[in-house]
N, C-alpha and C positions, 0 to 999 in steps of 0.2 A: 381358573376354575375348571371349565372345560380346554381340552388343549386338541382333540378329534372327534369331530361331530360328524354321524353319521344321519344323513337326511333320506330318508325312502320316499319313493314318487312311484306311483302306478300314471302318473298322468293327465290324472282327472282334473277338474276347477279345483273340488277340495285340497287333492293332492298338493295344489302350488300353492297354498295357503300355509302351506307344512313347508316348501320350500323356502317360501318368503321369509317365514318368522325364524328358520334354521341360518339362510345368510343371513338376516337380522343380526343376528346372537353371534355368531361368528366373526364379524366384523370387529368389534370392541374387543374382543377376549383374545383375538388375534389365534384364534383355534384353524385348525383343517380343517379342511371338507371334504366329505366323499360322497356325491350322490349315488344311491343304488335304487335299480328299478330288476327287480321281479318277475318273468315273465314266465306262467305254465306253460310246459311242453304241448306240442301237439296230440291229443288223443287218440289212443289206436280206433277207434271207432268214427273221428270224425276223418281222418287218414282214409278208411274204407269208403265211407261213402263218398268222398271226393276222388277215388278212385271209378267207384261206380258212377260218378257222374261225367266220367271223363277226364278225370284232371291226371294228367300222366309221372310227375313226381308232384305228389301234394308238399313233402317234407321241405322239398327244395323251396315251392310255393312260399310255405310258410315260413323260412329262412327269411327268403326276400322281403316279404310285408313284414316282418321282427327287423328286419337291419333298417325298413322305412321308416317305418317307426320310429325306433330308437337314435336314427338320423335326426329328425325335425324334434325329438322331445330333448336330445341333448345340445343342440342346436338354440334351443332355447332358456335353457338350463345355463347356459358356455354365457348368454346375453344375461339374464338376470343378474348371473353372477359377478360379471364385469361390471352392470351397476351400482352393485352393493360394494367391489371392490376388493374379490373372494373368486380366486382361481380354484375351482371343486373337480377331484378323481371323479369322472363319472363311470360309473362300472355298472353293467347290466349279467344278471345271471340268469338262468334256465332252471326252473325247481318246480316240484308236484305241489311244493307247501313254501308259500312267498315266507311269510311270519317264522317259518324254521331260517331259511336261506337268509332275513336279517340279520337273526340273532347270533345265529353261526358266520355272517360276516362281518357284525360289530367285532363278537369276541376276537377274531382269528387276524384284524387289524387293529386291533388294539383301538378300538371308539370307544369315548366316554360319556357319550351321550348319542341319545339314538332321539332324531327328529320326526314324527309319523301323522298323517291326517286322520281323524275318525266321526262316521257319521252320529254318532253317540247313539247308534242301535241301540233296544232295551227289549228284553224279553221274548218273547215270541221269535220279531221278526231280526233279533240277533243273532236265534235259534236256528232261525229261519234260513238266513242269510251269510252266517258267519261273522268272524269280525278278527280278520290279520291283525291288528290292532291290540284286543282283547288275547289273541296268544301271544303274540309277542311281548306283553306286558306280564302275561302267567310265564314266561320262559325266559326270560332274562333279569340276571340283577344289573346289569349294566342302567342306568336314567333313562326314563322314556319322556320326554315332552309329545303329550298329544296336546296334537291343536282340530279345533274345529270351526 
């Protein structure tokens, strides 16, 4: 059925709920994995005032706590997965817009299902808040499983 499942993680509790059920699914079906996690650039504005606050390369700053980061969250991705029994690409990208940078890396690897968490926001505070989730389901025909 599926043969490349792509699983997105921001990281969060819900987030590995979305990983869990994605190596679930992929274990039987003897499908791929790719975990991708998302992470917006620096902003030129928060750039400046860690500048004015003293911070002498903020960019480099932020380099650093992004590679800790994504140390300890693939770190633990690398463990799940060997539980389940599911060797997963983990690949991290840099984008203004996570829900674009999915879609365009389901397509571009060829995924045939895309694995995602979602708070099930509604109205207002969907509005409010946004929902990566909610565009990347308006922007791909690729399978979405959301879990929540």
């Amino acid at each position: 059925m599926y043969k490349h499942i792509l699983i997105a993680t921001d990281g969060s509790e819900l987030a590995r709920k979305g990983l869990e059920h994605g190596l679930s699914l992929a274990k039987p079906l003897g499908a791929k994995v790719t975990v991708l996690t998302v992470s917006e650039p620096m902003r030129p504005e928060v750039e400046r005032a860690a500048r004015m606050g003293g911070v002498d390369d903020p960019a480099g700053c932020f380099d650093q706590q992004i590679d800790a980061i994504m140390k300890e969250r693939f770190a633990f991705i690398e463990q799940r997965g060997s539980e389940h029994g599911i060797t997963a690409d983990l690949m991290h990208e840099i984008d203004d817009s996570p829900a674009e940078a999915i879609v365009r890396f389901a397509k571009l690897r060829g995924c045939d299902l895309i694995v995602m968490s979602s708070h099930g926001r509604r109205g207002v505070q969907k509005v409010l808040l946004g929902s990566q989730t909610s565009e990347v389901l308006a922007n791909t025909t690729i399978p979405v499983l959301v879990v929540r």
